[in-house]
C-alpha positions as CSV (number, residue, x, y, z in Angstrom):
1,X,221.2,123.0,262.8
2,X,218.2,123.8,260.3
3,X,217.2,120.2,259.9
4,X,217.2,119.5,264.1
5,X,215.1,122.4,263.8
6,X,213.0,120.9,261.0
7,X,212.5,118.1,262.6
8,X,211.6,119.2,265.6
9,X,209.1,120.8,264.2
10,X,207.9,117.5,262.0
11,X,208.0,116.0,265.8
12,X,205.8,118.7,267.3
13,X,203.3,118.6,263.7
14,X,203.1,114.8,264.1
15,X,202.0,115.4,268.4
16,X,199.6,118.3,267.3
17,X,197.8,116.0,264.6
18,X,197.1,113.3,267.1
19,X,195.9,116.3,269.3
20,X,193.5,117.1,267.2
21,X,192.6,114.4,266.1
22,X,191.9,113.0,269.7
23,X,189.7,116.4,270.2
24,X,187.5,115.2,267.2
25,X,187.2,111.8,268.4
26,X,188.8,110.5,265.0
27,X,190.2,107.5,266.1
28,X,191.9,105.9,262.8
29,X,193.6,109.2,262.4
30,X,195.0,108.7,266.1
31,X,195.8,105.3,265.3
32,X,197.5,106.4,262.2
33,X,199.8,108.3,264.6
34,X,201.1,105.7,267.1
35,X,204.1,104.2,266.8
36,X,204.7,100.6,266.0
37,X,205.2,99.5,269.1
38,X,201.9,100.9,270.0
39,X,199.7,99.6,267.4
40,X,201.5,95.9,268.5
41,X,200.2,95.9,271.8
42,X,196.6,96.6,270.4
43,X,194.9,96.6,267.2
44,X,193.1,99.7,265.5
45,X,188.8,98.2,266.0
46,X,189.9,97.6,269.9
47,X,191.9,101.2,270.3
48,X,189.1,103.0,269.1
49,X,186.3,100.8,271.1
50,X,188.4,101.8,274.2
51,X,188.7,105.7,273.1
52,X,185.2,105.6,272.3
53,X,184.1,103.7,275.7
54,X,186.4,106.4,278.0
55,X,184.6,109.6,276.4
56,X,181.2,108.0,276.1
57,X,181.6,107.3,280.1
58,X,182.5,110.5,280.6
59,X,179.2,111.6,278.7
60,X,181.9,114.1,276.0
61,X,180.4,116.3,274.3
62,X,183.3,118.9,273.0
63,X,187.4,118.8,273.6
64,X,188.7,122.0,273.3
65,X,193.0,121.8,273.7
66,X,195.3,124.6,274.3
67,X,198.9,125.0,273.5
68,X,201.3,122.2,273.0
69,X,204.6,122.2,276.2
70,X,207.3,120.1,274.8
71,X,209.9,119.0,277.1
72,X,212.4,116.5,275.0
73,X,210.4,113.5,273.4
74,X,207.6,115.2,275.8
75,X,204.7,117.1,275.3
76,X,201.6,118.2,277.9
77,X,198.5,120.2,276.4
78,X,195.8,121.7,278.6
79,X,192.4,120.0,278.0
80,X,189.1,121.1,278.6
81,X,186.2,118.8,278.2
82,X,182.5,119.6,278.2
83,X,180.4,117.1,279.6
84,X,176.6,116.4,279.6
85,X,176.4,115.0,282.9
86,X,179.6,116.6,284.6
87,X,180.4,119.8,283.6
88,X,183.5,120.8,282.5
89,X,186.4,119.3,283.4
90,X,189.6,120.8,283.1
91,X,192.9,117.9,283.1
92,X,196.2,117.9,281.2
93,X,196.6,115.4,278.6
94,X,200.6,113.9,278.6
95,X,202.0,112.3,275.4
96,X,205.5,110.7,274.6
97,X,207.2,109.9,270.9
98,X,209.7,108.0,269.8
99,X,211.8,108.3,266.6
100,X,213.1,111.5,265.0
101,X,212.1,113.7,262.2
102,X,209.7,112.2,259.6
103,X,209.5,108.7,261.7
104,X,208.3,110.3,264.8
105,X,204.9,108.6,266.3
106,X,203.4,109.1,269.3
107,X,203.7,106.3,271.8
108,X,200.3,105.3,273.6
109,X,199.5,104.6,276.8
110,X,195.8,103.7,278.0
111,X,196.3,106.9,280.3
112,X,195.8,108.9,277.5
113,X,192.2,108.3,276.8
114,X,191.1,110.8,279.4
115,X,192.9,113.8,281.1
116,X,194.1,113.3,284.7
117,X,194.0,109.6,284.3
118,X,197.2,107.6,286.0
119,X,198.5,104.5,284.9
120,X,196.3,101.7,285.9
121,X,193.5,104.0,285.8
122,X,190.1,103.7,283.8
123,X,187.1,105.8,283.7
124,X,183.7,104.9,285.8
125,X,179.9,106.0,286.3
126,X,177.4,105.4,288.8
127,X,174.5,107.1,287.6
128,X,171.3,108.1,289.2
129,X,168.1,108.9,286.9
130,X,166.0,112.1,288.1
131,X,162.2,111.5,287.5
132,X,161.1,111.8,284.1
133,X,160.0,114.9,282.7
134,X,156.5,115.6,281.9
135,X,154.6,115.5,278.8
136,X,152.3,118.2,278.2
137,X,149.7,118.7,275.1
138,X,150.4,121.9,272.6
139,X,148.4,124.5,275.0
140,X,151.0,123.9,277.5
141,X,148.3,123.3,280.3
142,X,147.3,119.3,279.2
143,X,149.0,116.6,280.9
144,X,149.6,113.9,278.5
145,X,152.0,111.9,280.7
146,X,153.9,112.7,284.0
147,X,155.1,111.0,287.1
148,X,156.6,107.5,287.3
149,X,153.1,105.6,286.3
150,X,153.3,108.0,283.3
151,X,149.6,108.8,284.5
152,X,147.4,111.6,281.8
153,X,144.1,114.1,282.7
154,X,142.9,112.2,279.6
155,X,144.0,108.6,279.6
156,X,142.4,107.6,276.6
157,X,143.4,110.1,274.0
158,X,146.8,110.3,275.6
159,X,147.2,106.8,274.7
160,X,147.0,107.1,271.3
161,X,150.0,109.1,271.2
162,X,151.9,109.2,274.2
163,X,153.7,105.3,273.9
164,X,155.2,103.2,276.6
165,X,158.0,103.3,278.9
166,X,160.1,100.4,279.0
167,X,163.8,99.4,279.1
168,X,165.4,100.8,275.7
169,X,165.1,99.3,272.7
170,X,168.7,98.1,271.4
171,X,168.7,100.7,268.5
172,X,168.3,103.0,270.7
173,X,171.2,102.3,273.4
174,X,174.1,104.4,271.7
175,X,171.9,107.7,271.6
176,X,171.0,107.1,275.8
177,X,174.7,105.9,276.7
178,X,175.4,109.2,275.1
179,X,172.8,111.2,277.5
180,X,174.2,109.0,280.6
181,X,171.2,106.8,280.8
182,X,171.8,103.4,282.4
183,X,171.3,100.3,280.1
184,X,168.8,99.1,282.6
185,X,167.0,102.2,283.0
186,X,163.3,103.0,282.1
187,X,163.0,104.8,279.2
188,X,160.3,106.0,276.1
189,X,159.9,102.4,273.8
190,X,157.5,104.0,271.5
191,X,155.3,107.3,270.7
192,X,155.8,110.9,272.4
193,X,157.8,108.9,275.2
194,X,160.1,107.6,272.8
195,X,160.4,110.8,270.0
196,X,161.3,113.1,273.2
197,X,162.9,110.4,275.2
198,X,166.2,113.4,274.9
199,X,164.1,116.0,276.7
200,X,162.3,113.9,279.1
201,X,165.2,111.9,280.8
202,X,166.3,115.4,281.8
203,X,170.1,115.3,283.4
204,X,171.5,112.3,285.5
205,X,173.4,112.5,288.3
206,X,176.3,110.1,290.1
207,X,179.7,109.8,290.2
208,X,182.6,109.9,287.3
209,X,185.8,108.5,289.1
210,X,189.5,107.4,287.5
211,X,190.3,104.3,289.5
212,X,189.1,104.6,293.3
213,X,189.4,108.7,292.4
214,X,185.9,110.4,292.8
215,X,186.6,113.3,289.7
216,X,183.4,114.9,290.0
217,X,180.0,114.3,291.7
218,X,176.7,115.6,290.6
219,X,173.0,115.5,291.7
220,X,170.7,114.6,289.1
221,X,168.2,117.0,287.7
222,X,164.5,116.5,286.7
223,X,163.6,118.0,283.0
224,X,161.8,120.7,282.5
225,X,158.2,120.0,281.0
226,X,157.8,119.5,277.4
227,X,155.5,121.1,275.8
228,X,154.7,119.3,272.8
229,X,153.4,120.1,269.2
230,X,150.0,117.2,270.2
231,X,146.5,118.8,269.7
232,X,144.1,116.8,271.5
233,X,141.3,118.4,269.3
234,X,143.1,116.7,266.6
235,X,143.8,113.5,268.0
236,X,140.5,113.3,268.9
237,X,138.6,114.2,265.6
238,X,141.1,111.9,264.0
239,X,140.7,108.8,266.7
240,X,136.7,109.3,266.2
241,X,137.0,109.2,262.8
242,X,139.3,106.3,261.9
243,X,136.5,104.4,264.7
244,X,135.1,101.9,263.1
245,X,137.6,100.7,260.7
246,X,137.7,97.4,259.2
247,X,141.5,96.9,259.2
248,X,144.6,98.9,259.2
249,X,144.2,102.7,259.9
250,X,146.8,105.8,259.9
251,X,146.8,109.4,260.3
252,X,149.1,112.1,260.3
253,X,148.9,115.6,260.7
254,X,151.2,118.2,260.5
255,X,151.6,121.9,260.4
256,X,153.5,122.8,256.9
257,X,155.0,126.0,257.9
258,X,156.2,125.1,260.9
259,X,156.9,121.4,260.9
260,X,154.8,120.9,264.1
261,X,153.5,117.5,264.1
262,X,149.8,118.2,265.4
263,X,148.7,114.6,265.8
264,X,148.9,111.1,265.1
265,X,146.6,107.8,265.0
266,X,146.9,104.3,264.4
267,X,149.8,103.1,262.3
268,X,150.6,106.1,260.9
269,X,154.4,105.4,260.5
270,X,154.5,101.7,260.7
271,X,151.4,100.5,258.3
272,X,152.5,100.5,254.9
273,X,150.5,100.1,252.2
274,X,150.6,101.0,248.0
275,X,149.6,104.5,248.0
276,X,147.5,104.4,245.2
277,X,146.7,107.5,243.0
278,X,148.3,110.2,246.0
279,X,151.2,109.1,243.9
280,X,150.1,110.8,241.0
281,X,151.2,114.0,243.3
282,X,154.9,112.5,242.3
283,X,154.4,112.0,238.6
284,X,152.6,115.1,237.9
285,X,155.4,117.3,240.0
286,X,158.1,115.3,237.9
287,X,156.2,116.1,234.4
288,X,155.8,120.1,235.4
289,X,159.3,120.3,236.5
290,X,160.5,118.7,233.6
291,X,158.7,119.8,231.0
292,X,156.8,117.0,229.9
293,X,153.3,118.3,230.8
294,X,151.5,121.9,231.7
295,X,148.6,122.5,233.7
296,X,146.9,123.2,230.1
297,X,148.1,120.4,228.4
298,X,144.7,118.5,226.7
299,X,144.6,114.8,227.0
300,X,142.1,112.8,224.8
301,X,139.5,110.7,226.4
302,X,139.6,107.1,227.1
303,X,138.7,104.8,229.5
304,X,142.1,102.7,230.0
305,X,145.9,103.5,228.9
306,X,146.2,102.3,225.1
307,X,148.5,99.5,225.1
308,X,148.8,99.2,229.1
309,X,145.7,97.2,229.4
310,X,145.0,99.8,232.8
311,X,141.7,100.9,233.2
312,X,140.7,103.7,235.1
313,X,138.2,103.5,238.1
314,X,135.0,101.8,237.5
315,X,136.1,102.2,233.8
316,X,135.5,105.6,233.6
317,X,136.0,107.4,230.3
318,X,138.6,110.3,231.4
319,X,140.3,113.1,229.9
320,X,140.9,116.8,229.1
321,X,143.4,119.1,231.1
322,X,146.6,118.1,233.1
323,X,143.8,120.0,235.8
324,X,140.9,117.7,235.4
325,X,142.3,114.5,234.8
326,X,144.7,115.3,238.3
327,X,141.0,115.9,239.8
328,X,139.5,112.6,238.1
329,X,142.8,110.2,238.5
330,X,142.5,109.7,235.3
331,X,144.8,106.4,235.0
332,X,144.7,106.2,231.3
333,X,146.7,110.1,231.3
334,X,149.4,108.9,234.5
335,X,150.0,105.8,233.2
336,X,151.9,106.8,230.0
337,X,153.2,110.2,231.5
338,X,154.9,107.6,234.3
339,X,156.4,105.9,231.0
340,X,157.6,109.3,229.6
341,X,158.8,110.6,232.8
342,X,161.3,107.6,233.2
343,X,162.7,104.8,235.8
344,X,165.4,106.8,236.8
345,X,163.7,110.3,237.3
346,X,160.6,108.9,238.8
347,X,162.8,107.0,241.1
348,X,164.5,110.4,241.9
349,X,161.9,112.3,242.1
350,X,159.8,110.0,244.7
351,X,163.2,110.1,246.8
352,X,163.4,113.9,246.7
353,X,160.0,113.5,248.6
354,X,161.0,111.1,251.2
355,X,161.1,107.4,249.6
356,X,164.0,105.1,250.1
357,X,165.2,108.0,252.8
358,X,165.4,107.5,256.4
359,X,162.3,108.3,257.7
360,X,162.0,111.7,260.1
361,X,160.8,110.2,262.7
362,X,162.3,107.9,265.2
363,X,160.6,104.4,265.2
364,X,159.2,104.7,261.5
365,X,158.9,102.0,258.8
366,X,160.4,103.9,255.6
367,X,158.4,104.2,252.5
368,X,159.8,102.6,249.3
369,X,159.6,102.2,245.8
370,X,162.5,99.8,244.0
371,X,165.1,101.5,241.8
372,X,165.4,102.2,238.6
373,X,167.6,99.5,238.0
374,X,164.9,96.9,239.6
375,X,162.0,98.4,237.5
376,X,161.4,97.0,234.3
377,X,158.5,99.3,231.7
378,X,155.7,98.1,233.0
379,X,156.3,98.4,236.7
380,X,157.3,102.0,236.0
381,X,153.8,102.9,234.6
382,X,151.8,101.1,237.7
383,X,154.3,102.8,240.2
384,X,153.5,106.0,238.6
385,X,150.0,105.5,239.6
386,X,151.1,104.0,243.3
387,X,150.8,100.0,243.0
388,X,153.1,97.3,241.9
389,X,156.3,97.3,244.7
390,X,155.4,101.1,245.7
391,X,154.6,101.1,249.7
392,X,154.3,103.9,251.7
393,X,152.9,105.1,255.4
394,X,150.4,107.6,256.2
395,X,153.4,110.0,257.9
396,X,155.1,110.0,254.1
397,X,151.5,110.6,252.3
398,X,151.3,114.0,255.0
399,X,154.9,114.9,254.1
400,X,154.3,114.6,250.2
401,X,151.1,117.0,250.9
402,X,152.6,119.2,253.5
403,X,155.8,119.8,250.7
404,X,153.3,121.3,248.1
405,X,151.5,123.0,251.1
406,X,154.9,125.1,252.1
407,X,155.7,125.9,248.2
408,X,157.6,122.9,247.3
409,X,160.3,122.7,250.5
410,X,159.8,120.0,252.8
411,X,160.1,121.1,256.1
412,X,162.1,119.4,259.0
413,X,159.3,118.0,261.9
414,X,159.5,118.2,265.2
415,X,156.9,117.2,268.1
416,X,157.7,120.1,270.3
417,X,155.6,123.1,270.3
418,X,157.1,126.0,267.9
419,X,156.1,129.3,266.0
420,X,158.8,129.8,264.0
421,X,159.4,128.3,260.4
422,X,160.7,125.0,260.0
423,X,164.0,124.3,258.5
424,X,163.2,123.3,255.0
425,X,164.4,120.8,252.1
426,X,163.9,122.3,248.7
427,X,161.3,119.2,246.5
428,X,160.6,121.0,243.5
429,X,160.3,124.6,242.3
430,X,158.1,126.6,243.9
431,X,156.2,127.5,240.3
432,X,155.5,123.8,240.7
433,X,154.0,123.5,244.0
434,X,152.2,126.3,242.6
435,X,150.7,124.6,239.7
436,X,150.5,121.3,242.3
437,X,148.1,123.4,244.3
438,X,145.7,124.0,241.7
439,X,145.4,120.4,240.9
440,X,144.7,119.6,244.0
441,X,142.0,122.4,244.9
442,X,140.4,120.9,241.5
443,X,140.4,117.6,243.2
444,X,138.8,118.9,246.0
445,X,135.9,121.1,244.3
446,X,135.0,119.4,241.1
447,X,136.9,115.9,241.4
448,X,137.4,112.9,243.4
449,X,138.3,114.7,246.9
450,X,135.0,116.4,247.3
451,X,134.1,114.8,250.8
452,X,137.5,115.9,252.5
453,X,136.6,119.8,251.7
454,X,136.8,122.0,254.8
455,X,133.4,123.4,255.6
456,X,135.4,126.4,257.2
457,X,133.6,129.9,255.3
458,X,136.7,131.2,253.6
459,X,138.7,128.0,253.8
460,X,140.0,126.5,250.5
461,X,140.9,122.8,250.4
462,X,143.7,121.1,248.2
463,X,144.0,117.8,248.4
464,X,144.1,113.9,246.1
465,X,142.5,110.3,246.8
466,X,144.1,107.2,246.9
467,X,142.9,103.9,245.9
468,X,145.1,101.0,246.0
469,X,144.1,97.5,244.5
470,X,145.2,94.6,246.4
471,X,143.4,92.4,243.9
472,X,142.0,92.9,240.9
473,X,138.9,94.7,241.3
474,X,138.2,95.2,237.3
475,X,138.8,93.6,233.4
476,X,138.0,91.3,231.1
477,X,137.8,88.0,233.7
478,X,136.0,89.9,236.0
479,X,132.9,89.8,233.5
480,X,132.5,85.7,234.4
481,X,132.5,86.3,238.1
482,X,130.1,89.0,237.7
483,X,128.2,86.6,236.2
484,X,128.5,84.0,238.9
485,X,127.9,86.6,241.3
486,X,124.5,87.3,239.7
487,X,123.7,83.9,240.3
488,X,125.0,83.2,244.0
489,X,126.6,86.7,245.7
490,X,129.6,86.2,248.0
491,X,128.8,85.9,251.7
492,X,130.2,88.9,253.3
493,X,132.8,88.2,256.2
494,X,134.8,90.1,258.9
495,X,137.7,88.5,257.1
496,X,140.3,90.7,256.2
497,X,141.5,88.8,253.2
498,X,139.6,90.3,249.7
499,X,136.7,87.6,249.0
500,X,134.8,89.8,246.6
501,X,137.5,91.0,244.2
502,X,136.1,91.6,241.2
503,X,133.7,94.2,242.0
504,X,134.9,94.9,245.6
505,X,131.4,94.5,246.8
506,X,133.1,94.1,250.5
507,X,135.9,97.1,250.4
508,X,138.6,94.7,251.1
509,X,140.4,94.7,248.0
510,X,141.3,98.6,248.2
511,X,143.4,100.8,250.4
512,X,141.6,104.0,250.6
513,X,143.6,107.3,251.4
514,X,143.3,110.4,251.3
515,X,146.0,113.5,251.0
516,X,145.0,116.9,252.0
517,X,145.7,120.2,253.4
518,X,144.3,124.2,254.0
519,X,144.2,126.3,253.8
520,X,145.2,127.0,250.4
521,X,145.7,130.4,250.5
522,X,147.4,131.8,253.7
523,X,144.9,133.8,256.0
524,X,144.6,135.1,259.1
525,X,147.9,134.0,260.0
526,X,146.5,130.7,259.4
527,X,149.3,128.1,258.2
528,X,148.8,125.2,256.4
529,X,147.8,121.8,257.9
530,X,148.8,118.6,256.2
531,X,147.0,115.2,257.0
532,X,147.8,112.2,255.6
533,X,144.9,109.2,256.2
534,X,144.7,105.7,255.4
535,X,142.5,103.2,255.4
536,X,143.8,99.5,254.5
537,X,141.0,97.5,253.1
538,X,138.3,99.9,253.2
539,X,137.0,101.4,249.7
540,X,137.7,104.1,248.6
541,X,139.6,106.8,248.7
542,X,137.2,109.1,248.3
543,X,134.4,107.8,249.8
544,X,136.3,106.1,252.9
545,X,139.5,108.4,253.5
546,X,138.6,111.7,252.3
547,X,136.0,112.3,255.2
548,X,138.8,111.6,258.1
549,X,140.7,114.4,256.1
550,X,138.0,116.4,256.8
551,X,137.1,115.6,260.2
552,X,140.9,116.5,261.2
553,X,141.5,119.1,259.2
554,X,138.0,120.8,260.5
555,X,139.3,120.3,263.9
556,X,143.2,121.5,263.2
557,X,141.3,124.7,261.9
558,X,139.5,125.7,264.9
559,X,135.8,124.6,263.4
């Protein structure tokens, strides 16, 4: 009598575990379950495409089960599904096992992917698409985009950031099957129209039948507007500054408190470039939290790293504090920290702030720097000073800046409007970001960043340059084609390969960029803006980047 009972209960464990199981879509643990017979009939990749394709049409988006009913080798449980498109369906799920005891396993039937079905039965949509919801600029008033020509009060800055509307890209299929969006139906392929594409397609309408059944029948529902984190002051001041451009251009701007991005320009996610010395922002955050260096630490100075054969800009003799030669990118100081700060936590450190990571916005090329494994010594020392395989985009340049901005947590973005704080990712520690932030208010006031300072009267401005050689632009074989050039200067082309290396008379052998934020110092209830800006074959950092920092930031501030 005890063991019937106990294996009665093994029978009703084994019938509550597929239950479960079913209510968190884990289909290899449902599989696990069936009885042999079952898993004969069909094999484990095409039971779980079918379970998967019978929610997904159904638009699931929680199973909640009762209590199990057995009735011999039977059992029932009451089923409630939440739906995005449907509601919620109520429908009792029926299940069968064979075998006793320890060898009991439930014995599928295609009816049980779905509640209410009936043998024979499969699930079915027709789906009808409300308009698409509108797109509307940060002061909520702005249209950026809204009817079905996607049409804008200001077409031409709109266009920078608003994207197209297309049929869905195939990465992005799975996430609109899952909102009950028709393969064939038009859809945000790239910018705002693409990021919000979940909060503009607003909730479909149609049929869900079993068979020739009609279950339920809905009308579709047009999205509310969305009003979006986009400042067309800052669009604008960034679109007017980046004008003019020789090649490449990206910009990114984004509010560090509250992960708001403000604006965008260019290729600001899908240009990547070396970053140049707004890595340094890496290596010096790896040396504080490690130990290796302190914002008083005295470097002597030289003009190029002893035994790296690196030189520092325009040979430049460069030294003294961790400060100053932060300020004056002082290659001949990074480039042996990078060697005592290591592959591996160099490597770790660059992920912490967003390299080799999936980037945080939808669409975006990911910045990356090889492992620690693929580095050998000297690649660690040039990544440490952003060149060799080092590539990153303007949006991971505005993260890295935003990070120290919001005391050394990263915070999560979004492209709707919000006041609140971001949810955050802890970089480094905050007495870091701290001593980051000095650094880089150095670099704005007495270094290398001077033409991206804020001309806001109580504004501080923290920020680094970036100057990435794409060819060599300095050294000892430079010295003949100085020479030469002496004798018969280059012609200068719109060509955007370099032709004037050694000496970059033309620009085109740098990438200038420029990382910046303020205000320093929190006033006013004024947070911190971020910007990110690049400039591929265009200078210098400083002298190309720094004043589109500027320009944006100026016009993020309200002056």
């Amino acid at each position: 009598m005890l063991d019937a009972r106990a294996d009665r209960a093994t029978e009703r464990d084994r019938v509550a575990h597929y239950v479960e199981a079913w209510s968190q879509q884990d289909f290899a643990a449902m599989y696990a379950d069936l009885d042999a017979a079952s898993q004969k009939r069909i094999d484990e990749q095409r039971f779980s495409a079918y379970n998967r394709e019978q929610l997904d049409t159904a638009t699931a988006r929680k199973i909640a089960t009762g209590e199990l009913v057995r009735d011999g080798a039977r059992f029932s449980v009451p089923v409630t599904v939440e739906t995005r498109l449907f509601g919620t369906l109520d429908g009792t799920l029926a299940l069968r096992i064979t075998g006793e005891g320890d060898a009991a396993r439930v014995a599928w039937a295609r009816r049980m992917a779905f509640p209410g079905l009936r043998d024979g039965e499969t699930l079915s949509r027709t789906t009808e698409l409300p308009p698409r919801g509108t797109i509307l600029a940060r002061d909520g008033k702005t249209v950026l985009a809204e009817g079905p020509e996607r049409t804008s009060e200001v077409p031409n800055i709109a266009s920078q950031v608003v994207g197209a509307v297309d049929t869905a890209r195939p990465e992005d299929e799975d996430l609109l099957r899952r909102l009950g969006v028709p393969a064939d139906a038009q859809v945000g392929t790239s910018g705002l129209e693409r990021i919000l594409n979940p909060q503009l397609v607003g909730t479909p309408g149609g049929e869900l039948k079993a068979g020739d059944r009609v279950l339920k029948q809905v009308e579709p529902q047009q999205a509310k507007a969305v009003r979006s984190s986009i400042s067309l002051a800052v669009v604008k001041a960034a679109v007017e500054a980046q004008t003019g451009a020789p090649d490449l251009t990206g910009t990114t701007v984004i509010n560090a408190r509250t992960g708001e991005v403000l604006g965008f320009q260019g290729a600001a996610w899908s240009a990547l470039q070396p970053p140049g010395s707004t890595m340094k922002i890496i290596t010096a955050a790896a040396a504080l939290e490690d130990g290796i260096a302190k914002l008083s630490t005295v470097y002597p100075k030289e003009t190029e790293a002893k035994g790296y054969g690196i030189q520092n800009s325009n040979e430049e003799l460069c030294g003294g504090t961790l400060v100053e030669v932060f300020a004056h990118s002082c290659n001949s100081v990074f480039v042996p920290l990078g060697a005592k700060i290591g592959a591996e936590r160099f490597v770790e450190m660059a992920e912490k702030f967003g390299f080799n990571q999936k980037p945080p916005v939808l669409g975006a090329q990911a910045s990356t720097i090889p492992t620690a494994e693929e580095m050998n010594d000297s690649e660690v020392v040039t990544s440490a000073i952003g060149q060799a395989r080092v590539q990153a985009t303007s949006l991971q340049v505005a993260l890295m800046t935003a990070t120290i901005a919001n005391g050394g947590k990263q915070p999560e973005l979004t492209f709707v409007q919000r006041s609140t704080p971001a949810k955050t990712t802890r970089v480094v520690k905050a007495s870091t970001a701290n001593a980051m932030r000095r650094m880089m208010v150095e670099t704005i006031e007495n270094g290398t960043g001077s033409n991206a300072k804020v001309g806001i009267s109580g504004i501080t401005t923290g920020g680094k340059t970036g100057t990435a050689e794409l060819a060599a632009t300095q050294g000892a074989h430079c010295d003949e084609e100085a020479a030469r050039r002496d004798e018969a200067p280059p012609e200068i082309t719109d060509s955007p390969e370099p032709i004037s290396p050694c000496g970059n008379l033309d620009g085109k052998s740098t990438t200038a960029w420029m990382a910046a934020y303020a205000p320093v110092t929190r006033t006013d209830g004024q947070d911190p803006i971020a910007v990110g800006v690049l400039r591929a074959r265009n200078f210098q950092g400083g002298s190309t980047a720094a004043p589109v920092a500027k320009s944006v930031l100026t016009a993020a501030l309200g002056g």
